[in-house]
C-alpha positions as CSV (number, residue, x, y, z in Angstrom):
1,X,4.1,-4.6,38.5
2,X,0.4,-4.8,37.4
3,X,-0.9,-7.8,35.6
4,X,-2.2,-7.3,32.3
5,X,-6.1,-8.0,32.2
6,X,-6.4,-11.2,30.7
7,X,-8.6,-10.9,27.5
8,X,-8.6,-14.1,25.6
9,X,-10.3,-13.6,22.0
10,X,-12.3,-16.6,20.4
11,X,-10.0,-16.6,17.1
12,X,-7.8,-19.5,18.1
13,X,-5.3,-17.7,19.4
14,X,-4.0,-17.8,23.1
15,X,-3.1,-14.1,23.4
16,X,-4.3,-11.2,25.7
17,X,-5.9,-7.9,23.6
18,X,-2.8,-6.2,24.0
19,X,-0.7,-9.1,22.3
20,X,-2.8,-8.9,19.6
21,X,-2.5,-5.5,19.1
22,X,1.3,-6.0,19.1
23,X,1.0,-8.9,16.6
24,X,-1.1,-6.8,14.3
25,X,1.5,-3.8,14.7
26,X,4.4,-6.3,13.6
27,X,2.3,-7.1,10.7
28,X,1.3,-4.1,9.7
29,X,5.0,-3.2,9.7
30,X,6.3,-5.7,8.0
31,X,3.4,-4.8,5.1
32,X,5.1,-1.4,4.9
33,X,8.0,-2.7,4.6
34,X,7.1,-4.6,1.0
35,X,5.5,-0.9,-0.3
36,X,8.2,0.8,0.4
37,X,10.4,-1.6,-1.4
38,X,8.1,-1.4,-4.6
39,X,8.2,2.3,-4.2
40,X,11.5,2.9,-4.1
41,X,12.2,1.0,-7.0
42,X,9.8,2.7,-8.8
43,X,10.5,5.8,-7.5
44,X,13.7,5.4,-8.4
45,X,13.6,4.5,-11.4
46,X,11.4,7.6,-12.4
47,X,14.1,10.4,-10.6
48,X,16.6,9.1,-13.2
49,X,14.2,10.0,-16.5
50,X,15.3,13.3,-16.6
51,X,18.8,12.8,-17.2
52,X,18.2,10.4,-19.7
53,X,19.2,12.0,-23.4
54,X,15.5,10.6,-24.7
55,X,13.8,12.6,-22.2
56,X,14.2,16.0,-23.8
57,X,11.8,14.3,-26.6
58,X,8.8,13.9,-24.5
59,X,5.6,15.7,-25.7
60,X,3.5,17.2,-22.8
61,X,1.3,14.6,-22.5
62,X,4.3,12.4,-21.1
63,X,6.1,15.0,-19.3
64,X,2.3,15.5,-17.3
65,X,2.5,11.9,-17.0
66,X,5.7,11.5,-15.8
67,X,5.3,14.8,-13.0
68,X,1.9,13.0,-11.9
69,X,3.8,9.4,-11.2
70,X,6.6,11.6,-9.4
71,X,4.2,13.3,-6.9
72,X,2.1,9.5,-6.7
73,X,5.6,8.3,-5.5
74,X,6.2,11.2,-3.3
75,X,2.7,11.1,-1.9
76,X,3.0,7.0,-1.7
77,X,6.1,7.4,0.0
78,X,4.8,9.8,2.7
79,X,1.6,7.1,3.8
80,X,4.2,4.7,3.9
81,X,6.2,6.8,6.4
82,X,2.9,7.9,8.3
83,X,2.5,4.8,10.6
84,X,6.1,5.4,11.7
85,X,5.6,9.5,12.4
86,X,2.4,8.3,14.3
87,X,3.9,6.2,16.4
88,X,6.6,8.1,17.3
89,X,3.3,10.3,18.3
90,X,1.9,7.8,20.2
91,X,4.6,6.4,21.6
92,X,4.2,5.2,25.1
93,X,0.8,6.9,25.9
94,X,-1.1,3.5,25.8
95,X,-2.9,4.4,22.5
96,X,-1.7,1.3,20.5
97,X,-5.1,0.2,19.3
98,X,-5.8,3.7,17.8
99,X,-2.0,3.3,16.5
100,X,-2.9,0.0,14.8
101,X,-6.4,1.2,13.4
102,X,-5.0,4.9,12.0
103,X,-2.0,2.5,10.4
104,X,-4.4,-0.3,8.9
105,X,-6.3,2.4,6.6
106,X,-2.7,4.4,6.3
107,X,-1.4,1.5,4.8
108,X,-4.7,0.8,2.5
109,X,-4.0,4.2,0.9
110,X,-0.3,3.5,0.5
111,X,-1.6,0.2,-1.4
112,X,-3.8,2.1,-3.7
113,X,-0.8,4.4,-4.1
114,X,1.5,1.7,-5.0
115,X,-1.8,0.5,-7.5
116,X,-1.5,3.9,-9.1
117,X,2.2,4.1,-9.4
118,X,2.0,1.2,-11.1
119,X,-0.6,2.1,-13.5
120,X,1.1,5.8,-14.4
121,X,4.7,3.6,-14.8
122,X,3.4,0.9,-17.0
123,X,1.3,3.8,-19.0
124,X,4.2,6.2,-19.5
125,X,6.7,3.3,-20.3
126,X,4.7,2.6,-23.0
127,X,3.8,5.7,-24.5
128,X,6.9,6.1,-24.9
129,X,8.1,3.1,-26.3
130,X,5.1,1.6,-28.0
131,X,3.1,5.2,-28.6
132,X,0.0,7.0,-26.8
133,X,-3.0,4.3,-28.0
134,X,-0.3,1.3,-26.3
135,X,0.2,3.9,-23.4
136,X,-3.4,4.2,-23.1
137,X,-4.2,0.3,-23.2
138,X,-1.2,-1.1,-21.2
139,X,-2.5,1.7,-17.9
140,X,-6.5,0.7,-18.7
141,X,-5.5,-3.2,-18.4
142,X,-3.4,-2.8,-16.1
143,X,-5.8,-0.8,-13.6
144,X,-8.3,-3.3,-14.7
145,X,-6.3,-6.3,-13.1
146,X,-5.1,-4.8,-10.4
147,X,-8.6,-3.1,-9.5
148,X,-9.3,-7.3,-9.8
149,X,-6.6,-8.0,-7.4
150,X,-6.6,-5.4,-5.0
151,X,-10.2,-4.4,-4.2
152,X,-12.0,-7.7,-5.5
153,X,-10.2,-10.5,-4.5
154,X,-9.8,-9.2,-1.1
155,X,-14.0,-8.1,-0.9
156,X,-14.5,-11.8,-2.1
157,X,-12.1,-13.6,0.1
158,X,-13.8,-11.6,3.0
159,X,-17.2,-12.1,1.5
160,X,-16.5,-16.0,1.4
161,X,-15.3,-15.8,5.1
162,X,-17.9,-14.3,6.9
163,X,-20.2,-16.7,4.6
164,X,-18.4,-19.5,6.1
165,X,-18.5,-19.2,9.9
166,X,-16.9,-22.5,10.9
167,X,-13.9,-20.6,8.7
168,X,-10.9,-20.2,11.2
169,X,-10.4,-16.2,12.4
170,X,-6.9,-15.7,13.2
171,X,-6.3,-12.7,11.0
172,X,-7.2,-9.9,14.0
């Protein structure tokens, strides 16, 4: 049986290249595994609006809003499965870095997915129960903070890092 070339990294960790892919697979996985959670919950929640008595009362505005947070699920739900599909792709044909890089900006659209499932939710919740201008508000601060929590406090954590080179680099 061949020996795996030995590629130690300088992050601190004591692992060969493919280890690390490995580890970063698990990870990745196990991120997936939290969307889809928050997905399906919202998803969910928004396939069982139309049986609901109240619904027949939604003007068109919220029945748009509604269809667009169904299809967000759907589509969210389909780049959380894509990792999965592409491995099954991939699957024993030595491509696990390509695996692991195609999966890392998979799962950075299923995030902003998630974001905008969110956002639609939170808006069409309450439109409905609050009216269109609390609607309006509740999805424009709630896009606000998690545009603040998704996109800048990772960009400023990173920022900080690579401004800090005696930072520890265990994340690849």
């Amino acid at each position: 049986m061949p020996e795996l070339e030995d590629h130690r990294d300088s992050s601190g960790r004591n692992e060969t290249r493919e280890e690390r892919m490995d580890r970063n697979w698990g990870e990745l996985l196990q991120e997936l595994r939290v969307l889809q959670t928050g997905v399906q919950i919202l998803a969910g929640f928004l396939l069982t609006l139309p049986f609901q008595d109240r619904f027949k009362t939604l003007d068109d505005y919220q029945v748009t809003l509604y269809l667009a947070n169904v299809v967000v699920a759907a589509l969210t739900t389909a780049f959380i499965l894509l990792p999965v599909s592409v491995h099954r792709r991939l699957f024993r044909k030595r491509l696990k870095e390509t695996l692991v890089n195609s999966a890392d900006a998979i799962t950075k659209i299923a995030l902003g997915g998630v974001g905008l499932l969110s956002v639609g939710t939170a808006s069409l919740v309450f439109d409905v129960t609050a009216g269109r201008e609390a609607g309006l508000i509740a999805g424009g601060v709630l896009l606000a903070l998690l545009l603040v929590l998704l996109v800048y406090v990772p960009l400023h954590l990173n920022r900080t890092a690579e401004d800090n080179p005696s930072a520890s680099r265990n994340e690849e």
